[in-house]
LUMNU-818141 format. One line per field, with one value per residue: chain; x, z, y of N, C-alpha, C, O in turn. Coordinates in Angstrom, 3 decimals, decimal comma, padded with zeros to 6 digits. Layout:
chaine: c(A_...)
n_u: c(X_...)
n_w: c(Z_...)
n_v: c(Y_...)
ca_u: c(X_...)
ca_w: c(Z_...)
ca_v: c(Y_...)
c_u: c(X_...)
c_w: c(Z_...)
c_v: c(Y_...)
o_u: c(X_...)
o_w: c(Z_...)
o_v: c(Y_...)
//
This chain:
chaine: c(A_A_A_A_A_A_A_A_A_A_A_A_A_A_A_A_A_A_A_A_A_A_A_A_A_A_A_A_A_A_A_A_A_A_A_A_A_A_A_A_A_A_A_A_A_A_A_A_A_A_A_A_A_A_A_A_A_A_A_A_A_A_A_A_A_A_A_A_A_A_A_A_A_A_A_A_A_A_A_A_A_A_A_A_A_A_A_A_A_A_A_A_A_A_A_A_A_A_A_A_A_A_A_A_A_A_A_A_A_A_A_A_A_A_A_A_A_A_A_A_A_A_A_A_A_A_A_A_A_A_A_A_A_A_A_A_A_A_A_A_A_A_A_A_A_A_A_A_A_A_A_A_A_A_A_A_A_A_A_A_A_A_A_A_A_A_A_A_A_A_A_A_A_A_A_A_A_A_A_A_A_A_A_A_A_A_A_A)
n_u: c(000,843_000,800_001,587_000,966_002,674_002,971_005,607_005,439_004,802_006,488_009,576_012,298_013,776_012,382_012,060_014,459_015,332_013,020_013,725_016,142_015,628_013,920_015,672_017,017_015,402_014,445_014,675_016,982_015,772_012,815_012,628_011,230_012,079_013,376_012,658_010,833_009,325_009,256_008,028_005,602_004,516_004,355_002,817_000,593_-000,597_000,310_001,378_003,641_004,535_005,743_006,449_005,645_006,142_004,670_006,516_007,241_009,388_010,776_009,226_008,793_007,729_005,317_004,519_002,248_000,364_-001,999_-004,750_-007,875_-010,665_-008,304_-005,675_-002,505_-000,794_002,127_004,808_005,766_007,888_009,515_011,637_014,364_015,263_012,735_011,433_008,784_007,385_004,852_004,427_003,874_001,228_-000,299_000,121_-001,813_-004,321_-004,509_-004,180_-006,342_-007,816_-007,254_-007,908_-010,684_-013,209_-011,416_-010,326_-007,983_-005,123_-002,287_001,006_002,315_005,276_005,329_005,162_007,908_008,737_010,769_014,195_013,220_013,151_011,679_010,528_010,666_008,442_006,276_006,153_005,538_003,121_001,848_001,443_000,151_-002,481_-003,399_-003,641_-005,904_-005,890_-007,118_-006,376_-006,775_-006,486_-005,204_-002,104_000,684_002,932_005,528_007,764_011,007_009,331_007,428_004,058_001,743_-001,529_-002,846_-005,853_-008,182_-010,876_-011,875_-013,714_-015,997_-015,935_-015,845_-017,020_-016,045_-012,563_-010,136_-009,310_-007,355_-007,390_-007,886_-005,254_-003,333_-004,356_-004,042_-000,991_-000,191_-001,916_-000,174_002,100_002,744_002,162_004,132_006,753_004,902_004,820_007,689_008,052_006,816_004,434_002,387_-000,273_-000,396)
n_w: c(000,000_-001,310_-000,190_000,271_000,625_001,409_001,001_002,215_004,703_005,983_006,733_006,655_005,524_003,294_001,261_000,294_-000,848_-002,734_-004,264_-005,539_-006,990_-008,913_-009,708_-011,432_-012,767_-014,988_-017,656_-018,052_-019,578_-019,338_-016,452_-014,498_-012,360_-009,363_-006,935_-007,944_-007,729_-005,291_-004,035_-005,557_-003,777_-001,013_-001,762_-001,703_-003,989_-005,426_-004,787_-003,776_-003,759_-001,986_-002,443_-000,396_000,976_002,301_003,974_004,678_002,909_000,629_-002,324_-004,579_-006,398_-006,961_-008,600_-008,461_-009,615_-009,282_-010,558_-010,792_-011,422_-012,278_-011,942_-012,714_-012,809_-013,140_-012,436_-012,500_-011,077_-010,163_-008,237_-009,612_-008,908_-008,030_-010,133_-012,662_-010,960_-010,695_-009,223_-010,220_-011,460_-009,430_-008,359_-009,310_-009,301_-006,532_-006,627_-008,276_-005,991_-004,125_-005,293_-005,466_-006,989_-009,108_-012,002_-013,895_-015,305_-017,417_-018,860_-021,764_-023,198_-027,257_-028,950_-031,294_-031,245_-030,911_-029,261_-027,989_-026,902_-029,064_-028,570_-025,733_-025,071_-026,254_-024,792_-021,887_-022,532_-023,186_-020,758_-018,985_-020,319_-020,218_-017,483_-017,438_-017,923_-020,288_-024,132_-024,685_-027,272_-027,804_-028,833_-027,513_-027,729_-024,854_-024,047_-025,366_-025,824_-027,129_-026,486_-025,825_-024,372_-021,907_-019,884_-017,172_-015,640_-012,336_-010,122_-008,939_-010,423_-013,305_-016,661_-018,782_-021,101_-020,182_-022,203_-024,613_-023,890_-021,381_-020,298_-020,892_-019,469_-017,071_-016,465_-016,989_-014,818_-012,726_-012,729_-013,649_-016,694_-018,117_-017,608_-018,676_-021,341_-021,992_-021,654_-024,218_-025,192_-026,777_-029,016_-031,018)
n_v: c(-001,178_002,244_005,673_008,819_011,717_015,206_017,124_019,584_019,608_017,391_014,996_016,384_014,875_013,604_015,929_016,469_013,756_013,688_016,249_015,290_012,708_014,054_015,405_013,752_011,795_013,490_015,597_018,716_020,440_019,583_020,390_023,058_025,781_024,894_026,311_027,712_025,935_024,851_027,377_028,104_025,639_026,650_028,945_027,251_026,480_024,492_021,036_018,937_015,548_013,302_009,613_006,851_003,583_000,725_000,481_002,994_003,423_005,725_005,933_007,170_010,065_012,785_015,936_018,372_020,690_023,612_024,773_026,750_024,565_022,013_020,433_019,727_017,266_017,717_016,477_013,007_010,715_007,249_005,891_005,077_001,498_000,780_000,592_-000,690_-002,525_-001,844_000,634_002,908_002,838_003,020_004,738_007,023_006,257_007,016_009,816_010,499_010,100_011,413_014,569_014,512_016,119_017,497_017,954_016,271_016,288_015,774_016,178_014,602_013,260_013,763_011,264_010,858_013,538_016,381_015,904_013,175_010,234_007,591_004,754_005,012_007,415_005,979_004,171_005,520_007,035_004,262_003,521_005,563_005,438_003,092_003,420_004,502_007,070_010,135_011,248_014,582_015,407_017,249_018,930_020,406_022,965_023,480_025,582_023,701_021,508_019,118_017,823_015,681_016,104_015,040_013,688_013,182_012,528_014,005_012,081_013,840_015,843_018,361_016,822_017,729_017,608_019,429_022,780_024,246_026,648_026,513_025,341_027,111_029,042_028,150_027,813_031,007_031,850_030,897_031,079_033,798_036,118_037,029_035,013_033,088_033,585_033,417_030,479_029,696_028,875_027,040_025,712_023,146)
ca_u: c(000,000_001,376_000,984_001,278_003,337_003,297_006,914_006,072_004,871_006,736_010,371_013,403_014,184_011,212_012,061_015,773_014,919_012,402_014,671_017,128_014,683_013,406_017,124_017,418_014,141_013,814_015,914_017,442_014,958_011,812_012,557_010,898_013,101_013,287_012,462_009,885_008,260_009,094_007,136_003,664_003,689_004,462_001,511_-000,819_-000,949_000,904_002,084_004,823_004,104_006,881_005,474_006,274_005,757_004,540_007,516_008,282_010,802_010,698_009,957_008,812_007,207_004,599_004,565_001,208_-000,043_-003,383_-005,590_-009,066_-010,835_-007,407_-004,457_-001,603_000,305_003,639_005,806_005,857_008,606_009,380_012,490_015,046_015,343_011,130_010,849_008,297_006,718_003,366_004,147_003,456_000,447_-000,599_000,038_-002,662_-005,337_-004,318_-004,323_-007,643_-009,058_-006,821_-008,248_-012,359_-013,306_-010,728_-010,132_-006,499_-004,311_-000,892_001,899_003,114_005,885_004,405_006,101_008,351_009,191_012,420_014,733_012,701_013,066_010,266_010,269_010,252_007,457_004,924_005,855_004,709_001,290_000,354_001,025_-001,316_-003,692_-003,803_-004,348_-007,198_-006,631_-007,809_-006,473_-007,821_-006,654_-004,350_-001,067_001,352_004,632_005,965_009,490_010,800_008,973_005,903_003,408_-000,180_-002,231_-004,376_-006,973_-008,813_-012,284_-012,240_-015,275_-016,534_-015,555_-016,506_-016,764_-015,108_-011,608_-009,641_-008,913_-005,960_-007,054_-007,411_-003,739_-002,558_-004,180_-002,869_000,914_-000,324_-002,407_000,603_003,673_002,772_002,188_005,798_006,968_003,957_005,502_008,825_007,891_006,313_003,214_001,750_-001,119_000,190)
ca_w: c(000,000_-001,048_000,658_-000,585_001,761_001,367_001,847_002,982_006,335_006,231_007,791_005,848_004,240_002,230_000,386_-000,107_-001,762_-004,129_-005,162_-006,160_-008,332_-009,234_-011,190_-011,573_-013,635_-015,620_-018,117_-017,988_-020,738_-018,544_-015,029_-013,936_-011,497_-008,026_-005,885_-007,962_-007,575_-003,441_-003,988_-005,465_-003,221_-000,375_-001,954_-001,839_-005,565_-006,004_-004,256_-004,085_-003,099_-001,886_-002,640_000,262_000,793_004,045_005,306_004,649_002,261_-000,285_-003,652_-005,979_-006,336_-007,974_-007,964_-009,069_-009,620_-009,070_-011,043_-010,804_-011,276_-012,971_-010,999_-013,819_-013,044_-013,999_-012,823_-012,194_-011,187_-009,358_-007,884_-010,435_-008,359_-007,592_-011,437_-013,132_-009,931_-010,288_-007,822_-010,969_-011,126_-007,850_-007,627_-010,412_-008,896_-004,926_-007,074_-008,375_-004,614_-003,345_-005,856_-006,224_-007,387_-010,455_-013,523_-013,492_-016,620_-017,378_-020,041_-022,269_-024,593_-028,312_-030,046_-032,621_-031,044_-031,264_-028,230_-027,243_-027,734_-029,408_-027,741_-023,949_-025,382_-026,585_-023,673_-021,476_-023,133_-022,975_-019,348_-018,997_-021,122_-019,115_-015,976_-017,168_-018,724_-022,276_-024,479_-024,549_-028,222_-027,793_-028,892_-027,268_-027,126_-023,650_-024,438_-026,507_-025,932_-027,357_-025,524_-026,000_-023,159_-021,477_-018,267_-016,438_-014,540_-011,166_-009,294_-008,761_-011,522_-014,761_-016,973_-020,153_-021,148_-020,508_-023,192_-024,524_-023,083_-019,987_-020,075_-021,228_-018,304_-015,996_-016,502_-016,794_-013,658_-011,539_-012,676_-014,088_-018,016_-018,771_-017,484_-019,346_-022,324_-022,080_-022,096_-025,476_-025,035_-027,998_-029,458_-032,520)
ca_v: c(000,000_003,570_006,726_010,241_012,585_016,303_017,285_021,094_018,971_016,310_015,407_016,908_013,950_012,997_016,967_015,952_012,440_013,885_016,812_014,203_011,909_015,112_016,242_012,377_011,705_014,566_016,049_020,084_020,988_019,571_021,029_023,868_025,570_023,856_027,191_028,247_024,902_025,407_028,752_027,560_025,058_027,601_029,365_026,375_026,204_022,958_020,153_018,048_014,541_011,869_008,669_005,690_002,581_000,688_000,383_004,262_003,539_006,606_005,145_007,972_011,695_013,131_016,695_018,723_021,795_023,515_026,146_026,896_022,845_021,935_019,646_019,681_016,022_018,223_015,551_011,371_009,374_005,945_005,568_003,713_000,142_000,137_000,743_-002,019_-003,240_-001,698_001,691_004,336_002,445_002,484_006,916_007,425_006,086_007,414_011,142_010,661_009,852_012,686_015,546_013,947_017,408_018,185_017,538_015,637_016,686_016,020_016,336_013,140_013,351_013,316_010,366_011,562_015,148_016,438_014,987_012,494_008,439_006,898_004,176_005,781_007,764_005,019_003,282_006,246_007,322_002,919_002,998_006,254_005,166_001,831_003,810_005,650_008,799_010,135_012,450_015,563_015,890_018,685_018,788_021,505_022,929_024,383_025,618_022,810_019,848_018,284_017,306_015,448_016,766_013,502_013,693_011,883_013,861_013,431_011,691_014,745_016,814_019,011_015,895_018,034_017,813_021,045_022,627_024,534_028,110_026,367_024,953_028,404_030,180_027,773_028,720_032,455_032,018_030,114_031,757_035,016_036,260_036,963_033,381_031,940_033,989_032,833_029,114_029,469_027,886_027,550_024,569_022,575)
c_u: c(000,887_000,664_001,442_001,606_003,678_004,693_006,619_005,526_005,376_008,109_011,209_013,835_013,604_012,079_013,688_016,000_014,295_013,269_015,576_016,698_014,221_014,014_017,552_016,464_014,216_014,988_015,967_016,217_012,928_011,294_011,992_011,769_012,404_012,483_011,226_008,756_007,697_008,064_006,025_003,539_003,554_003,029_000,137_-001,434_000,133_000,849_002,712_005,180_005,259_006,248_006,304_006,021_005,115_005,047_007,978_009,377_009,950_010,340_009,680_008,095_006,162_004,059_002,843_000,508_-001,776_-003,818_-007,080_-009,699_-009,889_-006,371_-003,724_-000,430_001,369_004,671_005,722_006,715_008,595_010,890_013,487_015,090_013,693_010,735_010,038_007,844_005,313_003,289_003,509_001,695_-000,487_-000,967_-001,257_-003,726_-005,502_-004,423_-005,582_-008,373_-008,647_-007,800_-009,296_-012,767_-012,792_-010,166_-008,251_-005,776_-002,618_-000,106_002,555_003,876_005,349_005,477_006,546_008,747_010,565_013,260_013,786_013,347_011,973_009,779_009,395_008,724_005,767_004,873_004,957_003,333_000,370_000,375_-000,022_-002,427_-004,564_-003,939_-005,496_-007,127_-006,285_-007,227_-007,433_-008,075_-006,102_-003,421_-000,537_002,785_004,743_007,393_009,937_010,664_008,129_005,296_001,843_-000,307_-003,490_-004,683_-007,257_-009,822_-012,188_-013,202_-016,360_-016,721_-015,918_-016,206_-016,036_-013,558_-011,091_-009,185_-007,632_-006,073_-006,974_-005,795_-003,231_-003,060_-003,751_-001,623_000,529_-000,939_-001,093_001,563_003,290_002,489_003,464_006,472_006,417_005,036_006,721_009,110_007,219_005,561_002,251_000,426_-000,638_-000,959)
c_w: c(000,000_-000,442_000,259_000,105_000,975_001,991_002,419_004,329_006,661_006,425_006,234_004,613_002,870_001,069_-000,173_-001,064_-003,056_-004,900_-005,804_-007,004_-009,000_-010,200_-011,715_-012,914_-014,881_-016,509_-018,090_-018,716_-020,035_-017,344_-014,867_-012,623_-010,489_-007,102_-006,717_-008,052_-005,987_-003,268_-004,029_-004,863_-001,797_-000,714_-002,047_-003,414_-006,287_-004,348_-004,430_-002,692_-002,608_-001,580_-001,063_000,814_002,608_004,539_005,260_004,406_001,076_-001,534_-005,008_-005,513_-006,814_-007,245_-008,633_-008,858_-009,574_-009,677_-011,416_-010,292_-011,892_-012,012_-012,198_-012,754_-013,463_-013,663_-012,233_-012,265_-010,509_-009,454_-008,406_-009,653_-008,287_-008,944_-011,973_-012,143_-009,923_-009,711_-008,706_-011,424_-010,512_-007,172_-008,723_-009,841_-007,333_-005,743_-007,360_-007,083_-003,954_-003,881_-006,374_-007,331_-008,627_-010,840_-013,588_-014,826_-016,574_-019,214_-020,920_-023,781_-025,685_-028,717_-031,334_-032,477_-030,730_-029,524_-027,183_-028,079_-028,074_-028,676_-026,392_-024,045_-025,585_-025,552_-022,298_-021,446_-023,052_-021,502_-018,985_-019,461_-020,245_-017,416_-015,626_-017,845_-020,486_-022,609_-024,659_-026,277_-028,775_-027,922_-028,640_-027,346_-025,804_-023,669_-025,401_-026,360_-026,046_-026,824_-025,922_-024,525_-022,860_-020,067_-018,158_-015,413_-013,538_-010,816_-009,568_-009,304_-012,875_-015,661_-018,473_-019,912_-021,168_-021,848_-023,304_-023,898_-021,636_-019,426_-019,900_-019,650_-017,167_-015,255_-016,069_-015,390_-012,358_-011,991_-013,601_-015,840_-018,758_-018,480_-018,233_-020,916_-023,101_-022,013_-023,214_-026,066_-026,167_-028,518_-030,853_-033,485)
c_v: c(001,239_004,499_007,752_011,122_014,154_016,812_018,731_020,641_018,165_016,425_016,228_016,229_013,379_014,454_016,243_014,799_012,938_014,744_016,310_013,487_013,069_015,204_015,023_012,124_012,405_015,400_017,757_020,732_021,200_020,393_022,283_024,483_025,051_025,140_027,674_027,124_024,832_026,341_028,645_026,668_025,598_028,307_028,882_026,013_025,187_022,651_019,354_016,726_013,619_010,775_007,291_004,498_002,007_000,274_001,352_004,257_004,630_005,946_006,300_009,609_011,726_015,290_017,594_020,078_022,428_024,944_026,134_024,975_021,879_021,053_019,181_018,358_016,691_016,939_014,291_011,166_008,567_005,865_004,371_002,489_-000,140_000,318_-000,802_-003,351_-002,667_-000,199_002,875_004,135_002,331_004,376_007,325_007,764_006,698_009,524_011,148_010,624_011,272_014,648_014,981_014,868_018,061_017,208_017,291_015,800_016,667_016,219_014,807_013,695_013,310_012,652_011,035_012,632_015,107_015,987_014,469_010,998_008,223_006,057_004,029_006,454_007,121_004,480_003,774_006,621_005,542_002,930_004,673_005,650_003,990_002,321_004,761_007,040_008,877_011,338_013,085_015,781_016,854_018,609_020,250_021,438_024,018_023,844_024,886_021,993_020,482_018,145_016,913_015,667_015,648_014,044_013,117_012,685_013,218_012,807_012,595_015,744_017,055_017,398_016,430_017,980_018,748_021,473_023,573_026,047_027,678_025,546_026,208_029,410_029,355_028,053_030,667_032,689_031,976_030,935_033,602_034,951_036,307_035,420_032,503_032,149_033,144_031,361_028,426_028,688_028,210_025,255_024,338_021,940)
o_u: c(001,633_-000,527_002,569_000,573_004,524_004,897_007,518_005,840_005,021_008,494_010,721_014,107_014,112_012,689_013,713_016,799_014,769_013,659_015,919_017,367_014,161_013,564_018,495_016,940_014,008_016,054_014,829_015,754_012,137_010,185_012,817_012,159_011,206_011,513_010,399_007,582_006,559_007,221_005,260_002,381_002,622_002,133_-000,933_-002,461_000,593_000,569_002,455_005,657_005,639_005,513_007,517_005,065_005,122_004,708_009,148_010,308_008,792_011,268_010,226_008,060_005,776_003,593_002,425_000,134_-002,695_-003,325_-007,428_-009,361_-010,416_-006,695_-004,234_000,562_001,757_005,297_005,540_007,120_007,604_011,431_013,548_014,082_013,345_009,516_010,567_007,887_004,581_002,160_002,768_000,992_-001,481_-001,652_-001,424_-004,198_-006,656_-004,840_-006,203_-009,511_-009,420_-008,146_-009,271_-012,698_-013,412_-009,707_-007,448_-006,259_-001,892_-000,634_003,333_003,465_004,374_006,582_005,847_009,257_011,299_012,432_013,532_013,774_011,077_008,734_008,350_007,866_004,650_003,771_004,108_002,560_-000,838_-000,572_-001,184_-003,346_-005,716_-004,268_-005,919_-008,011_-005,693_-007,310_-008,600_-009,151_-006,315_-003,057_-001,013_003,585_004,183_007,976_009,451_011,576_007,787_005,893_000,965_000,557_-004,598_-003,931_-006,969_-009,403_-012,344_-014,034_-017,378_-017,524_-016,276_-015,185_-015,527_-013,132_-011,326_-008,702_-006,904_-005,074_-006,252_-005,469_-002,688_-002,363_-003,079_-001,313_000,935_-000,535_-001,025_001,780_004,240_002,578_003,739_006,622_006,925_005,741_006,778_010,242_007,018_005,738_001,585_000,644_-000,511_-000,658)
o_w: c(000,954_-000,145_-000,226_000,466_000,085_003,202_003,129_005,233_007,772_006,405_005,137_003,456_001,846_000,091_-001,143_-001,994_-004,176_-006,004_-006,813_-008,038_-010,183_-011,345_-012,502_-014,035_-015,893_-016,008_-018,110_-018,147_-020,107_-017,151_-015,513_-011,824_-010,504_-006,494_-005,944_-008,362_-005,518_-002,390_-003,096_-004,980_-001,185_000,121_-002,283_-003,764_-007,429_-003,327_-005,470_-001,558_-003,663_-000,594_-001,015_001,517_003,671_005,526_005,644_005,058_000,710_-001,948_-006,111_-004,371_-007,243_-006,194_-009,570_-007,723_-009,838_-009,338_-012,387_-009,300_-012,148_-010,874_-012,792_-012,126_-014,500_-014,596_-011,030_-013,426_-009,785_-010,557_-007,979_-010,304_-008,492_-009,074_-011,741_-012,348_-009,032_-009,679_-008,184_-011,678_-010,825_-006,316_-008,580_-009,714_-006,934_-004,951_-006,628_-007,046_-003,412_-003,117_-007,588_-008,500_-009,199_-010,424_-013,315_-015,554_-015,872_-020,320_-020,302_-024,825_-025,484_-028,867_-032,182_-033,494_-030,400_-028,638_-026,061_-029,211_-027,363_-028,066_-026,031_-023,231_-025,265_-025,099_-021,711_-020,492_-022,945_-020,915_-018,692_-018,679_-019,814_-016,444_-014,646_-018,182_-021,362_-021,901_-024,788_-026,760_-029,896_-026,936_-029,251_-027,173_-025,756_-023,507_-026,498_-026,593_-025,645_-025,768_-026,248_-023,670_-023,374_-019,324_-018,790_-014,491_-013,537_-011,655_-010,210_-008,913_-013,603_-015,329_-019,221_-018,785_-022,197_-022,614_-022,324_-023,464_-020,801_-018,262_-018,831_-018,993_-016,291_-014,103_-015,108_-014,762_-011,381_-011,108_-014,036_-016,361_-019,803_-019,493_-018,558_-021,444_-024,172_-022,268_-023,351_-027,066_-026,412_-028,224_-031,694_-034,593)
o_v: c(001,462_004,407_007,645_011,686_014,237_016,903_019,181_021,415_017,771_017,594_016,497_016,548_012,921_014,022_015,485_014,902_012,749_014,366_016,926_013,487_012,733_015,166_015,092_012,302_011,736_015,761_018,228_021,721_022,140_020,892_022,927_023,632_024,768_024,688_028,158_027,325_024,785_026,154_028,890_026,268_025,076_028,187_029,444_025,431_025,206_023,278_018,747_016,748_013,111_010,745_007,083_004,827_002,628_-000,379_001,368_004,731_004,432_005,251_006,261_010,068_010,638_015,730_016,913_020,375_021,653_026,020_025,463_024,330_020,796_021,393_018,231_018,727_016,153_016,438_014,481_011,219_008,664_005,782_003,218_002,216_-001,303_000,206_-001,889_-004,563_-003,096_000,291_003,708_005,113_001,676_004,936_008,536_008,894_006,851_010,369_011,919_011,091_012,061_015,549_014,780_014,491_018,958_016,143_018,183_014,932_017,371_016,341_014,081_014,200_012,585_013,172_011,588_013,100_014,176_015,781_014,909_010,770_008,679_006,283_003,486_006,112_007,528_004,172_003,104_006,526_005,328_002,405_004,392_005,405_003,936_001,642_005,374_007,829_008,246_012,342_012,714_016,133_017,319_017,968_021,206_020,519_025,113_022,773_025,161_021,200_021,595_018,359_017,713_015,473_015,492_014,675_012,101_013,384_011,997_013,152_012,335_016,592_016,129_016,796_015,596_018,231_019,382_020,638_023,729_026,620_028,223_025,312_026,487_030,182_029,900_028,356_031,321_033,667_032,721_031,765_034,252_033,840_035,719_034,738_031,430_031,289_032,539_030,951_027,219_027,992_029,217_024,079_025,227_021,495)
//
């Protein structure tokens, strides 16, 4: 059984672990900086989950953002050694119970975009797909990656797929208009 730990209450170490899978996971191009991720969740407009097991061994993250009925999935990983046991699996469905209410949206490589593997890519979007969420249909770029844009409606939530003004005011909502700017968010 996993468990979903808010590191801005939780001990020191949980934040230290994820920041590390965090720059581990994720390549230079992806990251968002680290302090301005500290910040919205300081502001209550994210969170940043450390995933652990029940023996409170650390095994992954998931960090997520929040605007209006919106929870942007920005980032998934699973701790290289617990990889292909089920645990990314296992955070999908513990996010949907956590956020009943909103509409769950994240980012997936588009197969075929410029530094990406193909491979890694298809392999990504079948294990979404197999945990439930649908594209929306939207293909974006933020900065230079690709991205198909998939959800999944909460329980409780608007049953439409967001669409791309509501991605776009997301960023503009959470980090400002010039930031949104400068990540060159644009629909393909």
């Amino acid at each position: 059984m996993l468990e979903l730990i808010n590191v801005q209450t939780a001990k020191p170490q949980y934040l230290r672990r994820l920041k590390r899978l965090y720059k581990q996971a994720f390549p230079w191009y992806e990251r968002k900086p680290w302090q301005l991720l500290r910040q919205t969740a300081a502001r209550r407009r994210a969170e940043m989950l450390a995933v652990r097991d029940s023996q409170h061994n650390f095994c992954g993250l998931a960090i997520c953002l929040f605007w209006q009925d919106i929870v942007l999935l920005d980032y998934l990983a699973v701790e290289p050694k617990q990889r292909s046991h089920g645990i990314g699996a296992q955070i999908i469905p513990l996010l949907l119970q956590r956020y009943p209410q909103k509409r769950l949206l994240l980012e997936s490589e588009r197969p075929g975009a410029p530094y990406t593997n193909l491979a890694d890519c298809r392999r990504r979007l079948a294990f979404y797909q197999k945990c439930g969420l649908q594209n929306t249909g939207l293909t974006v770029r933020l900065y230079i990656s690709e991205y198909l844009l998939l959800w999944s409606p909460g329980a409780e939530a608007n049953a439409q797929p967001p669409g791309f003004a509501d991605y776009q005011n997301l960023y503009n909502g959470l980090f400002g208009e010039l930031t949104a700017w400068r990540l060159n968010i644009r629909e393909l």
